[in-house]
C-alpha positions as CSV (number, residue, x, y, z in Angstrom):
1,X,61.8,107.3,131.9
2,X,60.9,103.3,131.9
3,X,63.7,100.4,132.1
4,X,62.8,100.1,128.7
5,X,63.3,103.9,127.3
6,X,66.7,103.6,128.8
7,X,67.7,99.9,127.1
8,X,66.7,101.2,124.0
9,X,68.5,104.7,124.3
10,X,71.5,102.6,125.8
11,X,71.7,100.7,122.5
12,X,71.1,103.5,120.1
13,X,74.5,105.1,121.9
14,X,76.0,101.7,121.3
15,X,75.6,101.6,117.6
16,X,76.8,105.3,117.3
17,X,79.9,104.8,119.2
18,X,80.4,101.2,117.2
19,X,79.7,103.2,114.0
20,X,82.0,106.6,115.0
21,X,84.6,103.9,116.2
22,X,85.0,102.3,112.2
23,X,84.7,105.7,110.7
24,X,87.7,107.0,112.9
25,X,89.6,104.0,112.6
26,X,89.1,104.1,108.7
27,X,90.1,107.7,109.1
28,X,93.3,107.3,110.5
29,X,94.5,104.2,108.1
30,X,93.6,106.4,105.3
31,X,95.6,109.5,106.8
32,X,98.6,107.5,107.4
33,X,98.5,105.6,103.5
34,X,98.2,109.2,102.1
35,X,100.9,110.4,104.4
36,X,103.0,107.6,103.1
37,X,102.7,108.6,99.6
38,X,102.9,111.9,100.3
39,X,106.7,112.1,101.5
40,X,107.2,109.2,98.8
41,X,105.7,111.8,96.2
42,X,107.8,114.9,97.9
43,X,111.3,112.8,97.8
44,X,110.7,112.0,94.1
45,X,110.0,115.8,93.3
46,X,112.7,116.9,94.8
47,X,115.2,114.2,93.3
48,X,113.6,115.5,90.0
49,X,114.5,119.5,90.8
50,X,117.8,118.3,91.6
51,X,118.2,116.1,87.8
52,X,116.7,119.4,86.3
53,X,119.1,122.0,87.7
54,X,121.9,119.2,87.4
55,X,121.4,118.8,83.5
56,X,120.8,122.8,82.9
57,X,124.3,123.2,84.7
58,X,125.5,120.7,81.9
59,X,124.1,122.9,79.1
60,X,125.7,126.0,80.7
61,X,129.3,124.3,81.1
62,X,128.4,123.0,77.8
63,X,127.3,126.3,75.9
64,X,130.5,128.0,77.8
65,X,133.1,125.3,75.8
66,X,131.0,125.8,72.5
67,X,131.3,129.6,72.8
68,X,135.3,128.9,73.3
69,X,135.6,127.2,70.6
70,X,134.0,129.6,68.5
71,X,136.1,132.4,69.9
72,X,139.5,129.9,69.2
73,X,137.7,129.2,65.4
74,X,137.4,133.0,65.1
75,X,141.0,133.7,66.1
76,X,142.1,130.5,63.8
77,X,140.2,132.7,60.9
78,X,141.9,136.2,61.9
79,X,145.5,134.3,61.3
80,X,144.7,132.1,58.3
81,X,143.1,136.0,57.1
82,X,146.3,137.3,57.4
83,X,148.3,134.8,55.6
84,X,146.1,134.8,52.8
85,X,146.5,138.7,52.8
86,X,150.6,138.3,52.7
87,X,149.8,135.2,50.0
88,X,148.0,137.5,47.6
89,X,150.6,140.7,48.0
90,X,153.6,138.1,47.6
91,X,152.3,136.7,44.3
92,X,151.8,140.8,42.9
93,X,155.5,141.0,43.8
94,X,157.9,139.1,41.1
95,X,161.2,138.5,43.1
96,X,162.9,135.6,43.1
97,X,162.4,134.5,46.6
98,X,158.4,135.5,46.5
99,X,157.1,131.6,45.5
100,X,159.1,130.2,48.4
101,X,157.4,131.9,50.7
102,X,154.1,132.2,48.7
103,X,154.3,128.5,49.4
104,X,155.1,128.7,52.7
105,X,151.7,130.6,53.2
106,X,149.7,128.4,51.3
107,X,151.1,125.8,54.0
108,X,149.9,127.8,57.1
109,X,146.6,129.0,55.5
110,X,145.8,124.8,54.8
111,X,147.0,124.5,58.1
112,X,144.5,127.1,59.9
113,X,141.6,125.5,57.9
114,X,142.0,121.9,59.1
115,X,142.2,123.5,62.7
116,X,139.1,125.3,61.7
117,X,137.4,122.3,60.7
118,X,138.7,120.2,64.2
119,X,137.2,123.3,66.2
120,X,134.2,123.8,64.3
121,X,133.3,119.9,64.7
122,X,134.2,120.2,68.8
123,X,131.8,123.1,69.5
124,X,129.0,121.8,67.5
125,X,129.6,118.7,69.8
126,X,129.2,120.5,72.8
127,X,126.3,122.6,71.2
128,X,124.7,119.2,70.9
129,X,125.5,118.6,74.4
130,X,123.6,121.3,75.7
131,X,120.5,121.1,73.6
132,X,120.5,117.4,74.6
133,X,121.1,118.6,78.7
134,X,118.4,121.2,78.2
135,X,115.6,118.7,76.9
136,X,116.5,116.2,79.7
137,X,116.5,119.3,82.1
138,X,112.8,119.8,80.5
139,X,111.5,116.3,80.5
140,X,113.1,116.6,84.9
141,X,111.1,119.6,84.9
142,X,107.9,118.7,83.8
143,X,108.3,115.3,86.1
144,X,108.7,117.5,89.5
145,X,105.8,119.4,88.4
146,X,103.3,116.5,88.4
147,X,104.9,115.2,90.9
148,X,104.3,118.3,93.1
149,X,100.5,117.8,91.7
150,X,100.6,114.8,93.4
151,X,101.6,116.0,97.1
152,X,99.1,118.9,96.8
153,X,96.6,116.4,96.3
154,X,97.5,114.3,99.0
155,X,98.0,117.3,101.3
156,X,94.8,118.1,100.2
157,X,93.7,114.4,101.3
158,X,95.2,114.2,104.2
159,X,93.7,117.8,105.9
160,X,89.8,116.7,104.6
161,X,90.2,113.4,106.6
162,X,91.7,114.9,109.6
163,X,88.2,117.5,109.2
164,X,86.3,114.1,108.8
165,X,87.8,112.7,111.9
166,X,86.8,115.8,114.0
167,X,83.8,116.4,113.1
168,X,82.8,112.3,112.2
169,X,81.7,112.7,108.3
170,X,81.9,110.2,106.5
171,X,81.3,112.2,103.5
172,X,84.0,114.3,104.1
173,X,86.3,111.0,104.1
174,X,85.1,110.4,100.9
175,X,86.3,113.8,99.8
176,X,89.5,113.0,101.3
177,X,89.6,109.5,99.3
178,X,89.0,111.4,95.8
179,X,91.9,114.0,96.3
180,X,94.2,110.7,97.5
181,X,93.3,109.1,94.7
182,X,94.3,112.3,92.1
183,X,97.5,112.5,94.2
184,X,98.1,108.2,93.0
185,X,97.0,108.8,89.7
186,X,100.7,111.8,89.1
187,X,102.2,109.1,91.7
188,X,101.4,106.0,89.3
189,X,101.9,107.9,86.1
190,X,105.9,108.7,87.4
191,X,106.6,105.1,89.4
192,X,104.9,102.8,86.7
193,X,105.0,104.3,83.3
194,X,108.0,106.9,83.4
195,X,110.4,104.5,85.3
196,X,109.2,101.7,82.6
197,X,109.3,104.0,79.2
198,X,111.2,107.0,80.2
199,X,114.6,107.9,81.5
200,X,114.0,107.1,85.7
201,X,115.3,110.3,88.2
C-alpha cells in the first residue's frame, strides 16, 4: 500500500476515534445526570412510603379511640337503660317515697344522655381523623408510585446508555435519553407541581 493509501486510512481512524471519543463522553455525562435523578427520585419514594404507612398508622390509632368510645357510649346506654327501667317500675308503684326517687332517676338518665352526646361527638372526631389519615395515606401512596415510575425509567436510562457506550450506538443513547426523559417527566410532576399545589412529603 502507497504513502497515500496509508494517510488517508490514518485519517479515516482519526475521525472515528474523534467521533467514538464525543459519543462516549456524551455517554457518560448522561449516565451520571440520570444517575443523579435516579437516587433523588428513589429518596423521595421512599420518604413517600414512609408518610403513607405513617398516616395509615394514624387512622389505625384513630379507628382504635373511635371504636372505644363507642364501646364507653354503649355502656353509657346499658346504665341510662337501666334507670329508665327502675323510672318506669317506680312510677307503677304509688308509695310515698316513689317520686323522690323517680326524680332521682330522671337525674341520672339526663345525666347518661349528655355523656352520650360528649362521647358520641369525640368518636366521630376521631372517625374523622382516620378517614382524613387514610386519604393523606392515599394521596402518599399514589406519590411513591409515580415516583417509583420514575426510577424505573431512569434505571431503564441509565442500563441502555451503558449498552450504547459498549457497543458505540448512538442510537441506542438516544434510547437511553427517551426513557431519562419519562423518568423527569414523574420527577417534574412531584418536585414542581405537587410541592407547589399539593401537600409536599
Amino acid at each position: 500500500m502507497s504513502e497515500e493509501g496509508f494517510e488517508v486510512e490514518a485519517r479515516l481512524e482519526g475521525a472515528g476515534d474523534a467521533h467514538g471519543a464525543w459519543l462516549i463522553t456524551a455517554i457518560a455525562v448522561t449516565t451520571a445526570a440520570l444517575a443523579v435523578c435516579a437516587a433523588l427520585s428513589s429518596l423521595l419514594a421512599g420518604r413517600a412510603a414512609h408518610h403513607s404507612l405513617a398516616e395509615l398508622n394514624g387512622a389505625a390509632i384513630a379507628q382504635n379511640l373511635a371504636s372505644d368510645q363507642w364501646n364507653f357510649y354503649q355502656a353509657k346506654g346499658i346504665k341510662r337503660h337501666v334507670f329508665e327501667v327502675e323510672r318506669d317500675v317506680l312510677r307503677l308503684n304509688s308509695t310515698p317515697g316513689a317520686a323522690a326517687q323517680v326524680t332521682a332517676y330522671e337525674k341520672e338518665i339526663k345525666r347518661y344522655a349528655l355523656d352520650q352526646d360528649e362521647i358520641a361527638k369525640e368518636a366521630k372526631a376521631r372517625e374523622r381523623e382516620r378517614d382524613e389519615a387514610k386519604v393523606v395515606a392515599q394521596r402518599f401512596d399514589e406519590r411513591y408510585q409515580r415516583l417509583s415510575l420514575a426510577v424505573a425509567f431512569f434505571q431503564i436510562g441509565i442500563v441502555v446508555c451503558s449498552v450504547a457506550a459498549i457497543v458505540r450506538r448512538p442510537f441506542l443513547w438516544y434510547v437511553g435519553l427517551i426513557g431519562g426523559a419519562a423518568g423527569v417527566l414523574f420527577l417534574g410532576f412531584e418536585v414542581f407541581f405537587r410541592t407547589a399545589g399539593g401537600r409536599a412529603g
